[in-house]
C-alpha positions in Angstrom: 114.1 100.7 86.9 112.2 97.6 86.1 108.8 96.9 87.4 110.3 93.7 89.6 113.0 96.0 91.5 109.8 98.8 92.5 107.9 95.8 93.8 108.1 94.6 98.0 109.6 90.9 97.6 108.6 89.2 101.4 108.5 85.8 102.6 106.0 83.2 103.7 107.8 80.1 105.6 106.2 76.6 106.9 108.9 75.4 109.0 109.4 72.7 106.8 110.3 69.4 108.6 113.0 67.0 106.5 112.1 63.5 106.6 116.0 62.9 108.2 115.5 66.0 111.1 112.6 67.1 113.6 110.7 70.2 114.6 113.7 71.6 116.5 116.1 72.0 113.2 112.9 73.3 111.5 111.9 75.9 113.8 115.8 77.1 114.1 116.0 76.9 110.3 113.2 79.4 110.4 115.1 81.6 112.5 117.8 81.7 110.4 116.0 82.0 107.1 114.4 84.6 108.7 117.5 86.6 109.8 119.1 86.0 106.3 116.0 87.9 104.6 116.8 90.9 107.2 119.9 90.9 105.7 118.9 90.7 102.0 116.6 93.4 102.5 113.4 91.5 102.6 110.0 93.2 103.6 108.4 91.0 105.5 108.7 87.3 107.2 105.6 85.6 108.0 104.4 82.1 109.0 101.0 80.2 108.7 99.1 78.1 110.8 98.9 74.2 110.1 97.9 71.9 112.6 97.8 67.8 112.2 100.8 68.1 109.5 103.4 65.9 110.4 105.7 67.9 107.7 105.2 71.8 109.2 106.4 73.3 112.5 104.3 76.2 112.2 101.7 75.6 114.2 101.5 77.6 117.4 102.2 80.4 114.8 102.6 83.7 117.6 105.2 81.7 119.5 107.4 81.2 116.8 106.7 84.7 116.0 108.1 85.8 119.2 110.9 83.7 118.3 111.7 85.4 115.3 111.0 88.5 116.6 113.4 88.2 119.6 116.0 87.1 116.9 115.5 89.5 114.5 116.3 93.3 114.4 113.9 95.4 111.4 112.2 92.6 109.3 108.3 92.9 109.5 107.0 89.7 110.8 103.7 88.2 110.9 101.2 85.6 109.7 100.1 84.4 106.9 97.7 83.8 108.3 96.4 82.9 111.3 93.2 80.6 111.2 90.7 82.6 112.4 87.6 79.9 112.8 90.1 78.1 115.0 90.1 80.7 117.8 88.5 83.3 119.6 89.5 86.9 118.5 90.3 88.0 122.1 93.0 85.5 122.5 94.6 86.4 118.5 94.0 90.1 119.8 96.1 89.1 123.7 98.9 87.4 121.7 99.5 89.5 118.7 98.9 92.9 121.0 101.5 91.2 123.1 104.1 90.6 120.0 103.6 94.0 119.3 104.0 95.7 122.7 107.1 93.4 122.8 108.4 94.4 119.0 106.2 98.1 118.5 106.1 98.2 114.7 107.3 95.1 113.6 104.0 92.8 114.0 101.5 92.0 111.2 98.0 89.7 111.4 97.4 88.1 108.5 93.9 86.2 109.1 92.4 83.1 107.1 88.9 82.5 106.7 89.5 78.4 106.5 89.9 76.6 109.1 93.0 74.6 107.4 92.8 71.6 109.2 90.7 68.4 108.7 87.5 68.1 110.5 89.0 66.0 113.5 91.3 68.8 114.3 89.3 72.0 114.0 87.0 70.4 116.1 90.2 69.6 119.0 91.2 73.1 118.3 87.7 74.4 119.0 86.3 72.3 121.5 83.1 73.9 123.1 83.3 76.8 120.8 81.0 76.7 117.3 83.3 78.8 115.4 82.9 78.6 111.3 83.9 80.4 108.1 80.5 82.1 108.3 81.3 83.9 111.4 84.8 85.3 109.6 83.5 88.8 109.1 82.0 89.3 112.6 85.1 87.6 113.9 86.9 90.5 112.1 85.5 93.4 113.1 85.4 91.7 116.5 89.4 91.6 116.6 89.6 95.0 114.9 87.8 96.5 118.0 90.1 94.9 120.2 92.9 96.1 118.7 92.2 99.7 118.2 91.2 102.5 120.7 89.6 101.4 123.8 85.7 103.1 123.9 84.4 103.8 126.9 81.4 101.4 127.1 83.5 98.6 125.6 83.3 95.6 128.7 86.0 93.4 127.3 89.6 94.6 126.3 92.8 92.9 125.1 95.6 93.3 127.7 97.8 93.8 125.8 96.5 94.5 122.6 93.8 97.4 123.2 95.3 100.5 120.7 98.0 98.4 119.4 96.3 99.0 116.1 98.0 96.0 114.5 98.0 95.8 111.2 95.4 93.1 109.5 95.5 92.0 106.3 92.3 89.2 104.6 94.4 86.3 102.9 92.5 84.0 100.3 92.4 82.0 97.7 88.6 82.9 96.8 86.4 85.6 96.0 85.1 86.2 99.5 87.7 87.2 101.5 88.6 89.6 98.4 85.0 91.7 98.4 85.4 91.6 102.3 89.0 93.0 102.3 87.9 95.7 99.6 84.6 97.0 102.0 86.5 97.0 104.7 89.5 99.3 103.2 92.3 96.3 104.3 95.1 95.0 102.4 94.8 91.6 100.3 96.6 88.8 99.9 96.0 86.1 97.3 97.1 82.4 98.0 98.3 82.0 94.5 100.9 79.9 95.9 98.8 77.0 96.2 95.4 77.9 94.5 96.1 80.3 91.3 93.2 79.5 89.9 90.7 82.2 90.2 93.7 85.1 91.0 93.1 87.2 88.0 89.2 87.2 89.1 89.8 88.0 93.4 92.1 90.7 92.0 89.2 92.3 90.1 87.0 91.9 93.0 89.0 93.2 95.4 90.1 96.2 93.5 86.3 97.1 92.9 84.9 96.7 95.8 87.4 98.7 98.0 86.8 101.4 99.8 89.7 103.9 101.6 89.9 103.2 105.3 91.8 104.7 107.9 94.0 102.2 107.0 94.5 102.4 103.4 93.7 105.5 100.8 94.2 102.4 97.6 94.1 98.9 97.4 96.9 96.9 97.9 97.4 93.4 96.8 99.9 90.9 97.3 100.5 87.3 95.9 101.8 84.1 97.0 104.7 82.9 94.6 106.1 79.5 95.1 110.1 79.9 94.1 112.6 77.5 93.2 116.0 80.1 92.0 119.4 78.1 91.4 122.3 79.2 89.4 120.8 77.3 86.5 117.9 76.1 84.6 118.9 72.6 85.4 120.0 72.6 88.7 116.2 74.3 89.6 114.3 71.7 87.9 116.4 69.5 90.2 115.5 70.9 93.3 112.1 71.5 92.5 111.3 67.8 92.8 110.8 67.8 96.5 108.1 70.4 95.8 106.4 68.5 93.6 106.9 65.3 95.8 105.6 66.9 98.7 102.5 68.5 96.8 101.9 64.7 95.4 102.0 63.8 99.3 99.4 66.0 100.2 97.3 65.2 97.2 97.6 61.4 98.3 96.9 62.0 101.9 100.4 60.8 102.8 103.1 62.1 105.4 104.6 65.7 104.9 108.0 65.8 105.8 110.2 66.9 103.2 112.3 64.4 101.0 115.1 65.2 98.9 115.6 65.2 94.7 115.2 62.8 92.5 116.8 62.9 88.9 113.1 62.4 87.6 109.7 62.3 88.6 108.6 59.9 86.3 107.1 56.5 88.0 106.4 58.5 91.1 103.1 60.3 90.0 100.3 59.0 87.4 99.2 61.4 84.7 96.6 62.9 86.4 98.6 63.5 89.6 101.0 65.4 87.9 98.3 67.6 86.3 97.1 68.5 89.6 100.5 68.8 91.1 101.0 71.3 88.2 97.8 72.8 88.9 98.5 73.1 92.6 102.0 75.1 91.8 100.4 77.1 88.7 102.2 80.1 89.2 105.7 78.6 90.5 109.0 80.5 89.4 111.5 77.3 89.0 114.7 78.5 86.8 118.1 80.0 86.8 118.1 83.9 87.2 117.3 84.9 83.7 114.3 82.7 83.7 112.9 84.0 86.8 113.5 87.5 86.2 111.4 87.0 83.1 108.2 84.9 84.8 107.9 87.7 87.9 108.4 90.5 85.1 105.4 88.7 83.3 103.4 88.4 86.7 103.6 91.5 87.4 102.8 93.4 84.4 99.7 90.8 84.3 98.4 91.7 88.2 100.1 95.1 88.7 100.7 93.5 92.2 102.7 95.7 95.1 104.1 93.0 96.7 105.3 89.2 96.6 105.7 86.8 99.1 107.8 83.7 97.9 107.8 80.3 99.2 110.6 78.1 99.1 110.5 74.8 100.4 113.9 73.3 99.3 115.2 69.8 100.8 118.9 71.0 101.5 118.5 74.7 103.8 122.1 76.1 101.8 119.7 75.9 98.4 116.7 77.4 100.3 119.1 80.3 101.2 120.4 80.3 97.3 116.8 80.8 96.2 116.4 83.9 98.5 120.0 85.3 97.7 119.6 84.9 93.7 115.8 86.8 94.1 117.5 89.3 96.2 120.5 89.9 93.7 117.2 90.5 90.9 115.3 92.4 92.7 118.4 94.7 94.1 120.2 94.8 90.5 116.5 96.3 88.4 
C-alpha cells in the first residue's frame, strides 16, 4: 500500500464567490462540496474565517458550520481556523459546544493565532475588547477550560459547551503556534497552502517540543495542499489560472471573487508577481493523475505527514468536484 492511500486526505473550503454569482451559490456550493467529500470518503470538511473579502463567504464560520452539519451525515467538520484574536473564547466555546451538542462527534476547532483581517476590520470585529496575537496562548487555555469538565470553583461556564471536550487543533504558518501546539500535546496544522516557506522548519519544531496530553500520546501534523487534479496535464494548467489570478488579486490589493481561465497568464502579472504568486502556491499539486500521485508521494515521504487538507478553488464547481473525485480515485486505488 503506498504511503498516499495510509494517509487522511480532508478538505479546507473558502466559499469561493464567482465574479458572475453571490454569497448564496457560494455558501450552497459549499454544502454540496461538502456532501460530495462524505461520499468520496473524505476525513474531514472545514472552513476558515475571512472577514472584509469580497471573494469568500466564509465568514461567520460556526453558522455555515451548522449548515454543513445539518446537511451532512459522518464527515468531520470544523475550522480551519477560527480567528481567535477576533473573539472572546466564551463565545468560540458557546458556539462550537453548541455545534457539537447539536452533531456529538462530528465538530472540530481549529484556532488561528492571526487575526486575518486588515487593521480596520479586527478593530470592527473587536470593538471595546484589546484582543492580540500575544494573548493567543492564554486565550487557549482559556477556551480549553471551557470546554472540558466543569470544576467546582469555576464562575463562568459555556452553555453549551462545558465537557464537550471539543477537539482543538493550533493552525500556522510560523514557528509559534508549532512549539505551542507541541507543549500543549495538540495536533498541528501547517498553512503550507499559502505560506510553505518555513514548513520543513515548524515540522521540526513541533515534533520536538511535543509533549503527550490527554489528548494525544504522538504528534500529529497536517498540511495545507493547494490542488488543481484534471484528467490531464493540460487541462490542469488550464484551470489553475484562476488560482494564480486570484492569488495576483490579493497580492495587488484588488477584488476577490473568482474569475475564470485564461489560455495564458502572460501580460496579466509582471515578473516579479509571478515569482511571488509561485511563492505563494509553493507546494500546489496542479497535473493530471499521474502527476499528482507523484508530487503528494514526494510530500509525504519528505514531511512524513498524517494527514492533508486540499484546497481547490476552481472557477467552474463540476471541475472543483473533478479535482476531489480524481484525488479520491488516488488515494482509494494505493
Amino acid at each position: 500500500m503506498s504511503v498516499l492511500a495510509q494517509t487522511r486526505i480532508s478538505i479546507l473550503d473558502l466559499a469561493p464567490i464567482r465574479d458572475d454569482g453571490g454569497p448564496a451559490q457560494a455558501l450552497g456550493n459549499s454544502l454540496k462540496l461538502a456532501q460530495h467529500a462524505e461520499r468520496l470518503g473524505f476525513t474531514r470538511f472545514w472552513v476558515a474565517e475571512h472577514h472584509n473579502m469580497d471573494g469568500i463567504a466564509s465568514s461567520a464560520t460556526a453558522v455555515l458550520l451548522g449548515y454543513l452539519a445539518a446537511g451532512t451525515r459522518s464527515i468531520r467538520l470544523g475550522s480551519g481556523g477560527v480567528m481567535l484574536p477576533n473573539h472572546a473564547p466564551l463565545v468560540i466555546a458557546e458556539q462550537f459546544g453548541t455545534l457539537a451538542t447539536l452533531y456529538p462527534g462530528r465538530i472540530d476547532l481549529g484556532l488561528g493565532r492571526a487575526p486575518g483581517a486588515d487593521p480596520f476590520t479586527a478593530r470592527a470585529l473587536r470593538r471595546e475588547r484589546t484582543g492580540s496575537a500575544d494573548d493567543f496562548p492564554a486565550d487557549v487555555a482559556e477556551l480549553q477550560r471551557y470546554l472540558g469538565p466543569r470544576n467546582p470553583e469555576q464562575r463562568v461556564i459555556a452553555v453549551p459547551g462545558s465537557g464537550t471536550q471539543v477537539p482543538l487543533w493550533l493552525l500556522g504558518s510560523s514557528l509559534f503556534s508549532a512549539q505551542l501546539a507541541g507543549e500543549r500535546g495538540l495536533p498541528y496544522a501547517f498553512a503550507s497552502h499559502f505560506a510553505p516557506r518555513l514548513m520543513h522548519e515548524a515540522l521540526r519544531v513541533y515534533r520536538n517540543h511535543f509533549k503527550p496530553s490527554a489528548v494525544l500520546e504522538r504528534p500529529y501534523v497536517m498540511l495545507g495542499v493547494p490542488l488543481v487534479a484534471a484528467d490531464s496535464d493540460e487541462r490542469a494548467d488550464y484551470l489553475a489560472t484562476s488560482v494564480y489570478q486570484r492569488i495576483l488579486a490579493l497580492l495587488r490589493g484588488h477584488s476577490l471573487v473568482q474569475r475564470p481561465p485564461v489560455a495564458s497568464m502572460e501580460g496579466l502579472w509582471l515578473p516579479h508577481e509571478k515569482q511571488a504568486v509561485g511563492d505563494f502556491l509553493g507546494l500546489a499539486v496542479v497535473g493530471g493523475p499521474a502527476k499528482v500521485r507523484a508530487k503528494l508521494e514526494v510530500l509525504l515521504e519528505q514531511t512524513d505527514a498524517d494527514e492533508l487538507i486540499f484546497t481547490g478553488d476552481l472557477y467552474d464547481f463540476d471541475d472543483r468536484l473533478r479535482s476531489f473525485e480524481l484525488l479520491a480515485e488516488l488515494h482509494r486505488c494505493g
